[in-house]
Structure formats: structure tokens, C-alpha cells
Backbone bond lengths (Angstrom), bond angles and torsions (degrees), N, CA, C in turn:
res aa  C-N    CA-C-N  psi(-1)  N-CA   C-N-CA  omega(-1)  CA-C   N-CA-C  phi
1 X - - - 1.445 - - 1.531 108.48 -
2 X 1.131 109.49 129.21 1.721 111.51 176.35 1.394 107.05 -95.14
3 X 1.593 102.09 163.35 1.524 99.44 -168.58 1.562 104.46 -128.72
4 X 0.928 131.49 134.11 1.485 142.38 -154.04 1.620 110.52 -87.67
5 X 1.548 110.55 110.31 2.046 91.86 -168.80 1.127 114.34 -71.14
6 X 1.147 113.59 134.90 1.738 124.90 164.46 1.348 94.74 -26.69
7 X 1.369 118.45 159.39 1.508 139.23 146.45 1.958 117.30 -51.56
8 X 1.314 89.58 131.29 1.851 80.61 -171.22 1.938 84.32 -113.19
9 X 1.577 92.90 163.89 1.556 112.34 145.96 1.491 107.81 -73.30
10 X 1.916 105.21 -174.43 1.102 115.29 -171.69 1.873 114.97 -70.03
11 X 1.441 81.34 -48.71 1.624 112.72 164.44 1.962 131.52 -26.78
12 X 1.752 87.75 -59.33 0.946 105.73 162.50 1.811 129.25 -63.32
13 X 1.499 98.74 -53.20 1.546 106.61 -174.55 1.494 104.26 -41.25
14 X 1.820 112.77 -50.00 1.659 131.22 -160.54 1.635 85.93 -63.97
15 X 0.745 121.04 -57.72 1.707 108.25 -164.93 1.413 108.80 -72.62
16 X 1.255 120.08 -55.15 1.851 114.19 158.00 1.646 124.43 -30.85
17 X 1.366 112.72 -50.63 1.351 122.73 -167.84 1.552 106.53 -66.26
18 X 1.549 121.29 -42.07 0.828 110.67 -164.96 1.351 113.74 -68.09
19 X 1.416 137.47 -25.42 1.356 121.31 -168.22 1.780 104.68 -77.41
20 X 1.546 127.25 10.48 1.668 109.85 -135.29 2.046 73.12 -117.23
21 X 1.656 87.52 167.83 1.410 86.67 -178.21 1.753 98.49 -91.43
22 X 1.383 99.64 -170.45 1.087 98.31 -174.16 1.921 131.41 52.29
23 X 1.359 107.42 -171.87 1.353 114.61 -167.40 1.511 117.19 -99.31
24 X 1.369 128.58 105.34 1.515 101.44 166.26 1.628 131.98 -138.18
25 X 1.350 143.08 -177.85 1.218 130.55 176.00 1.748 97.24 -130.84
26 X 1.414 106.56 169.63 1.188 137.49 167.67 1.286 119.57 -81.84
27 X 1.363 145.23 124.10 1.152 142.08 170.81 1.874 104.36 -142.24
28 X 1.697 73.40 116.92 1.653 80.53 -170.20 1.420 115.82 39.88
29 X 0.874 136.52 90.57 1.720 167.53 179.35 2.138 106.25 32.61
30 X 1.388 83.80 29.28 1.621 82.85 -169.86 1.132 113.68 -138.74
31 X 1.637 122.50 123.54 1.273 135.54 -135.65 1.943 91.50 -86.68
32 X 1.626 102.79 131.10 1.966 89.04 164.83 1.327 101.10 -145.63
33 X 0.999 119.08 127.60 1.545 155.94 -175.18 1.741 85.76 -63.30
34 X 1.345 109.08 115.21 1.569 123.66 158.10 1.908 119.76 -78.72
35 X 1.403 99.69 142.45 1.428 125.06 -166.58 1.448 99.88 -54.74
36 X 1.376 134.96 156.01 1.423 138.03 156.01 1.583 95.79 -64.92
37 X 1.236 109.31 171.70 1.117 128.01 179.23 1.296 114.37 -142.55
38 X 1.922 101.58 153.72 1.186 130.78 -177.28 1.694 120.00 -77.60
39 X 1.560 104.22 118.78 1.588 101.87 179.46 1.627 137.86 -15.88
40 X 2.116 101.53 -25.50 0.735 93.76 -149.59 1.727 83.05 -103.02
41 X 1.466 111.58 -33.38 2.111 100.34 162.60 1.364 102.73 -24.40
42 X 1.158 106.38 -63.45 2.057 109.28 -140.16 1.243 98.08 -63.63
43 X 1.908 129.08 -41.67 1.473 110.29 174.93 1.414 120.65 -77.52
44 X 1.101 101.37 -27.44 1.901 103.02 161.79 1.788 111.84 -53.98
45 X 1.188 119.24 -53.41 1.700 94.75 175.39 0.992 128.72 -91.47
46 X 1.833 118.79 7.46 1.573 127.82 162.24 1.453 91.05 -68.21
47 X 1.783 131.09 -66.28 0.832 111.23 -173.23 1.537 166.43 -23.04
48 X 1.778 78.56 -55.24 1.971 115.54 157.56 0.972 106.67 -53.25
49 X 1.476 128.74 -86.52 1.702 139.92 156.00 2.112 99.99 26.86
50 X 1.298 79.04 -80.97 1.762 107.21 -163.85 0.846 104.88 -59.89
51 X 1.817 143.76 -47.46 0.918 139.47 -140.96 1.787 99.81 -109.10
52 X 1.352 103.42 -19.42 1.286 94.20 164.06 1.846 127.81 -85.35
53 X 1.481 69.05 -33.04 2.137 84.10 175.85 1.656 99.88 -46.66
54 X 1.689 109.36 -50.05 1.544 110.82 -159.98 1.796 97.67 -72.92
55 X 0.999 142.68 -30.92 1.713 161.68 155.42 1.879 95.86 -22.09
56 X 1.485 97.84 -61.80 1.278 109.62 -150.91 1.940 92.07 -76.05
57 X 1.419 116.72 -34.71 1.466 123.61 -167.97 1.962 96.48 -77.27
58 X 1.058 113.99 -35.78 1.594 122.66 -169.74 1.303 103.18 -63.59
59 X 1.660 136.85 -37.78 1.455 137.09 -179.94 1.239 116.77 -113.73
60 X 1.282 118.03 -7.87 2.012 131.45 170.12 1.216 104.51 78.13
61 X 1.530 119.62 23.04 2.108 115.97 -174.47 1.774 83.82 -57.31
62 X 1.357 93.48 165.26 1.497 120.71 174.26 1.415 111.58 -104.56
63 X 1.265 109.00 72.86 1.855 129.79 179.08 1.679 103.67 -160.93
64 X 1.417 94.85 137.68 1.451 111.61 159.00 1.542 122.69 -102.49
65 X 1.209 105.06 167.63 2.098 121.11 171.71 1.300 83.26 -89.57
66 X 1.498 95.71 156.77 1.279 136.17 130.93 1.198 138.07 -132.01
67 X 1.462 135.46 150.41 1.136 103.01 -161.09 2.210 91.70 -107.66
68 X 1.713 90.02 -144.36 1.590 89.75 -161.83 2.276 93.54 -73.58
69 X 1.339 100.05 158.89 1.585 94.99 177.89 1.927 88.85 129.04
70 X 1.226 114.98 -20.82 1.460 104.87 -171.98 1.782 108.34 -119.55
71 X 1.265 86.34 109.52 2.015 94.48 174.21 1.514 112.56 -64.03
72 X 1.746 95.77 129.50 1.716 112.80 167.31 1.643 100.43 -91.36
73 X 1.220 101.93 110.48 1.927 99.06 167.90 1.624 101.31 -71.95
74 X 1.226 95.52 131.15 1.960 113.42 -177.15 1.505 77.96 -106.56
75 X 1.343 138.67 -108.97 1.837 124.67 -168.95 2.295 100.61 -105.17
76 X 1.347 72.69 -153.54 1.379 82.54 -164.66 2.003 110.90 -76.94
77 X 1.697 108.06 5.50 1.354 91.05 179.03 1.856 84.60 -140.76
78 X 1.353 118.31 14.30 1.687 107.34 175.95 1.444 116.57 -121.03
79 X 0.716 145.76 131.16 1.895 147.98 -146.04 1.601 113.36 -165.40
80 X 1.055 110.72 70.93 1.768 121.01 175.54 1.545 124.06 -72.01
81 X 1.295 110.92 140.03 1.581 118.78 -172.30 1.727 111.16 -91.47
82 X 1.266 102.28 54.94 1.787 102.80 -178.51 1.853 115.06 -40.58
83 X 1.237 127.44 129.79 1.630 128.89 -167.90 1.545 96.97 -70.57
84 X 1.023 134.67 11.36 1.689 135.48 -177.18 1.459 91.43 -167.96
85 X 1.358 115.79 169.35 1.599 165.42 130.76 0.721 160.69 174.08
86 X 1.815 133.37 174.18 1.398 98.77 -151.69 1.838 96.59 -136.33
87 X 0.804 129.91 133.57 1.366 141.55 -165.35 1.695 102.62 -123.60
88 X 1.381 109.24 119.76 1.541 119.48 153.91 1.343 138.50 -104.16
89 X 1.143 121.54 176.79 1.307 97.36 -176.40 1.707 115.81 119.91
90 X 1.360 110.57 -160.13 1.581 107.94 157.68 1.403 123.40 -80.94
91 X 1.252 136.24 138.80 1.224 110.50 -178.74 1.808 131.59 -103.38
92 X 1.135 77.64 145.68 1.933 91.88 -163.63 1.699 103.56 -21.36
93 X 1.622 99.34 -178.72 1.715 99.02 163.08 1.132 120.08 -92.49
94 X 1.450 116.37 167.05 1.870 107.60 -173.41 1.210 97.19 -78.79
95 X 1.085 133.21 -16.30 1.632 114.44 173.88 1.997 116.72 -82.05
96 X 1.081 122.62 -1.64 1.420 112.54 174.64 1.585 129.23 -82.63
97 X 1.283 117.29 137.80 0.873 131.46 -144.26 1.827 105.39 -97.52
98 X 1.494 94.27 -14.80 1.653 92.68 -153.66 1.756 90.19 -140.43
99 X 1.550 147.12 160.02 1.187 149.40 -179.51 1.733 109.17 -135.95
100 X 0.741 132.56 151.77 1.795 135.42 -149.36 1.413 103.67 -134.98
101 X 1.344 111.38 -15.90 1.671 107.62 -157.21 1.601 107.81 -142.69
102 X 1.306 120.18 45.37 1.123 130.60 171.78 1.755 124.17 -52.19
103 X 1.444 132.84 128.05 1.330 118.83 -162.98 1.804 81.90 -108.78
104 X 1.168 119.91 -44.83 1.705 117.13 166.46 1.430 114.02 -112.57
105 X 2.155 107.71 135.08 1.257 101.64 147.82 1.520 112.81 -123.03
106 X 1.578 119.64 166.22 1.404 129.24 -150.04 1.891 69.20 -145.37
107 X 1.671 79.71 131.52 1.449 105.15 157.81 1.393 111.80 -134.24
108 X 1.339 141.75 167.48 1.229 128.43 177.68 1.836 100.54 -137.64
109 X 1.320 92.08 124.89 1.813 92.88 179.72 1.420 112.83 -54.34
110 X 1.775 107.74 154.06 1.674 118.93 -174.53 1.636 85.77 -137.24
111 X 1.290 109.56 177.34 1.483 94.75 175.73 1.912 96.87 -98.14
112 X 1.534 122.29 -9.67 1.586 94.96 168.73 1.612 113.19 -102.26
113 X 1.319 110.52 12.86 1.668 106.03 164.12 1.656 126.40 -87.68
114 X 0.817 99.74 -13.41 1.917 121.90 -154.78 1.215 108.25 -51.66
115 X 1.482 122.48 -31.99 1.571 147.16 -168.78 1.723 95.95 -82.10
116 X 1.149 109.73 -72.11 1.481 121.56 168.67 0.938 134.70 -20.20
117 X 2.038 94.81 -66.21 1.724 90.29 173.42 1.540 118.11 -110.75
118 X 1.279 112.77 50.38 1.529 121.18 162.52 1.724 96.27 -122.01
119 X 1.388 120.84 -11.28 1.271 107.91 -177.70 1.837 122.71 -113.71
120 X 1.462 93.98 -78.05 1.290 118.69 -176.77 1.753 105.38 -55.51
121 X 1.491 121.89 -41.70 1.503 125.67 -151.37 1.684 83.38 -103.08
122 X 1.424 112.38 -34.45 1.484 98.80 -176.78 1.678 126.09 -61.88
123 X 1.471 121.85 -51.27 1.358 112.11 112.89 1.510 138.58 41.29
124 X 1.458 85.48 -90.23 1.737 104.67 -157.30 0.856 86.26 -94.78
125 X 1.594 155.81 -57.45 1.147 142.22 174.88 1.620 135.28 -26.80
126 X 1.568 91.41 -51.47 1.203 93.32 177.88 1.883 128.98 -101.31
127 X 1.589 90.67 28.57 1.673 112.26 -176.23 1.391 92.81 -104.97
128 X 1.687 122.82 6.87 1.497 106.45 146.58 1.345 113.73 -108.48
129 X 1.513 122.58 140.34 0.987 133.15 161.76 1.334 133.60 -6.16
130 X 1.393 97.76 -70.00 1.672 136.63 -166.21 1.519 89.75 -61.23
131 X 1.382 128.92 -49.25 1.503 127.53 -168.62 1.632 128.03 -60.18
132 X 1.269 117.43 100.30 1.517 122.74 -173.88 1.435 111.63 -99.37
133 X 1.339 114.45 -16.48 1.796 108.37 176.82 1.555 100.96 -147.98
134 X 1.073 94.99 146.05 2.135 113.02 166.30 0.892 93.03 -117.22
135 X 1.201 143.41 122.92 1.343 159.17 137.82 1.364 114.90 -82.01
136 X 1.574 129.15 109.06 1.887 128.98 -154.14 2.005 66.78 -137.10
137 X 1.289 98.22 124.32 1.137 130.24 166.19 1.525 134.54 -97.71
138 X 1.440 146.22 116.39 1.644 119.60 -144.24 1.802 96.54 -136.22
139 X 1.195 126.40 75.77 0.866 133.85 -140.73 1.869 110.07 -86.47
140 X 1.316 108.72 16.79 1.274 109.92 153.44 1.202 124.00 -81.06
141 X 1.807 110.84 -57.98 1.481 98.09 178.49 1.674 111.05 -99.49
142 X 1.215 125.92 33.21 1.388 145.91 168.71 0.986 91.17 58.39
143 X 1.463 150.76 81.81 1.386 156.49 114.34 1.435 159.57 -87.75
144 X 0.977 119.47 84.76 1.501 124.22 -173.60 1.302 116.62 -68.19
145 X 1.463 97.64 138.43 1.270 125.01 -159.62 1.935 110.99 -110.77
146 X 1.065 132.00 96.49 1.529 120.14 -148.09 1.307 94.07 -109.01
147 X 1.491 118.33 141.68 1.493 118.03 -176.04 1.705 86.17 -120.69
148 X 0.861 127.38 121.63 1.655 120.30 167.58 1.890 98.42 -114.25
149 X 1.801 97.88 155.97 1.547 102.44 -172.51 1.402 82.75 -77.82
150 X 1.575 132.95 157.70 1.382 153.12 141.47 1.808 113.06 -91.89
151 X 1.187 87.63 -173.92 1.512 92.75 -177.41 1.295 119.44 -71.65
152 X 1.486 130.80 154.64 1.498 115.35 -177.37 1.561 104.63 53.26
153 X 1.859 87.03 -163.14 1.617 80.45 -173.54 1.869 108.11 -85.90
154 X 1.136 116.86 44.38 1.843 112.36 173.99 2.010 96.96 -81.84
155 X 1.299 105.07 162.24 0.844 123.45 158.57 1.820 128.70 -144.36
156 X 1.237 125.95 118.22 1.468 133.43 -149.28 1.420 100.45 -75.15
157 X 0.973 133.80 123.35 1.629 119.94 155.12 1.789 108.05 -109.69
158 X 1.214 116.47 150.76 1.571 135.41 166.58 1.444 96.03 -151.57
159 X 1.903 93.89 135.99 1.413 122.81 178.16 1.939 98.53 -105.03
160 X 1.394 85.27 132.35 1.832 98.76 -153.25 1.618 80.63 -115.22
161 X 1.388 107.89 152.16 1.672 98.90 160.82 1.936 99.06 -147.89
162 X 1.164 102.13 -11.80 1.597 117.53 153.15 1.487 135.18 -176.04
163 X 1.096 139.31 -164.12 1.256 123.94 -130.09 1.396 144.86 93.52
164 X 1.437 112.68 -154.40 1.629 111.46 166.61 1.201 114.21 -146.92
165 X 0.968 152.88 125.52 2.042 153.68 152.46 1.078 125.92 -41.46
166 X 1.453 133.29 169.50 1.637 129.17 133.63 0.984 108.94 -135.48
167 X 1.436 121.06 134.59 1.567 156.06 -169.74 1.087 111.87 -80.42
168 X 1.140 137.36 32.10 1.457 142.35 -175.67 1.347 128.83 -70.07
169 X 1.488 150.29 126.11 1.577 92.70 -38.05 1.938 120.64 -54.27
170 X 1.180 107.40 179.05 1.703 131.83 -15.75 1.431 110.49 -81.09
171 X 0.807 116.92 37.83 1.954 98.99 -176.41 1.544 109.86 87.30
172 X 1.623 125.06 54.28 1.253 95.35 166.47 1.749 108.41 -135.19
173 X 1.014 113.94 171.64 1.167 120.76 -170.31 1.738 97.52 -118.65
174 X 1.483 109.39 136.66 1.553 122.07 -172.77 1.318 102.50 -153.76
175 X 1.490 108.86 128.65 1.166 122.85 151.31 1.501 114.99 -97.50
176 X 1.879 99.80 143.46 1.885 127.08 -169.79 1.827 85.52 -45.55
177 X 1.642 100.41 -72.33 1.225 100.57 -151.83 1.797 117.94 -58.04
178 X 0.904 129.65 -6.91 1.271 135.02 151.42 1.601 156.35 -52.60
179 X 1.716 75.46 -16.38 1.410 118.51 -176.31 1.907 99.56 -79.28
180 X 0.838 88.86 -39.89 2.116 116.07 -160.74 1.161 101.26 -77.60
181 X 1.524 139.56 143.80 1.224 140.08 132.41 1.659 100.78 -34.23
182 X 1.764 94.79 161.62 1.640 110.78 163.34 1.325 119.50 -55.44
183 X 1.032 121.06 160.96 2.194 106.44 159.47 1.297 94.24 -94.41
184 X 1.446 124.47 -27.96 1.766 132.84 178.20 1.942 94.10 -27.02
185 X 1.237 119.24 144.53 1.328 113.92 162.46 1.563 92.55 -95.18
């Protein structure tokens, strides 16, 4: 007989999660084990990763990347594993587990997330403050998908498939194709 976990806080999940294998987030106080992934996710959010790190080195803003492994607390029982972000500011302690004040998150489409993060995380993302861009990345037909905050409560989206952006804040300049693995083998 299996036994069904109580509902955790954010608090809780971070100290639970860490002993468990694999990857997971909180959604609304309930622990869910994330999908393996396809060769072609993992170089898609190394990609992002880099290309924003190099973004952030090209104008000297005072923010770092991170990549996926670090929880955004959305409230006190939902905590998502965005595949990038980018946090400015001072930077956290090396011991934290979780970041609150994200200025970018990067998700990268799977075919069982897709629902998620065009809906529920899109959302939650931007029910923090701190959050000025979603960047949902779809790495079959190499397209980025840009959610920027607008005025009030609007939020802008443009579907990019190349070109370049600006990240405003903080000041960065990005090119689509950078985002992407090569097609080069």
C-alpha cells in the first residue's frame, strides 16, 4: 500500500528534496518528480545558461546565471526548477537552496511540460515581482517564446525564431540563435 505525502511548505519540500534522487518541484504543496530529458533539452539550457552568462559579461550588469538545480519560491507551498536564471543584485549565500528574486526565467519545452509552462508556471512566474521575462524555449522548431512584464498587470509575449532581443531590465542584449544548440553535428 502506498502512502500519499502530506502537503509540504516551501521549506519543507527543500529539506525533503534534497535527500531524493532525481529532480523535483513543488506545486501547490505537492511534491512531482520531473521527466528525464531529451539530449536535445539539456543542450538547449546549457545553451541559454551561456549565452546569457556571456549577455551579462558583454555590459558588466551586476547579476549572475544559474542554471536548472536552483528553486524559484512562487508562494509558500509552490517552488519551480526554471532550466536557467538570472538573479541580480547581491548575491545569495553559497549555502541556499532556493532564489526569490529572479529578473529572468528560462524554461525549455519537453513534450510532457508544454501545458505547464505556457500555463500554470507562466502565472507563477510572473506573481513575483522581481520577474521581467519568461523566456519558454521550444527546441524542436528553435523558437522562443518571450513573455516580457508590461504595464499594470499586461504581460507582452513575441514568438522569436531569430534575430536578437533586449532584456530590459537589466540591459542585455541576446541573440534567438544562441539560445539553440548548433544544427553543426
Amino acid at each position: 500500500m502506498t502512502t500519499a505525502l502530506r502537503r509540504m511548505t516551501v521549506d519543507e519540500f527543500l529539506s525533503w528534496a534534497g535527500g531524493k534522487e532525481g529532480r523535483w518541484e513543488l506545486h501547490d504543496g505537492e511534491p512531482v518528480m520531473m521527466a528525464p530529458e531529451r539530449i536535445v533539452h539539456a543542450d538547449t539550457k546549457l545553451n541559454a545558461a551561456i549565452a546569457l552568462r556571456e549577455a551579462i559579461r558583454a555590459v558588466g550588469a551586476p547579476c549572475r546565471v544559474y542554471p536548472d538545480g536552483m528553486a524559484v519560491r512562487i508562494d509558500a507551498r509552490t517552488t519551480y526548477e526554471p532550466d536557467a536564471s538570472v538573479v541580480c543584485g547581491p548575491k545569495p549565500p553559497g549555502d541556499a537552496l532556493s532564489i526569490d528574486n529572479p529578473v529572468i526565467v528560462v524554461e525549455v519545452l519537453s513534450p510532457s511540460t508544454a501545458a505547464l509552462d505556457h500555463g500554470r508556471k507562466l502565472s507563477g512566474y510572473f506573481s513575483l515581482a522581481s520577474v521581467q521575462h519568461y523566456l519558454i524555449l521550444d527546441p524542436d522548431p528553435r523558437v522562443l517564446i518571450r513573455h516580457k512584464r508590461g504595464t499594470g498587470d499586461a504581460i507582452e509575449t513575441r514568438v522569436l525564431s531569430d534575430g536578437s532581443m533586449r532584456l530590459d531590465p537589466p540591459g542585455l542584449d541576446l541573440g534567438v540563435a544562441a539560445l539553440f544548440p548548433s544544427l553543426e553535428a
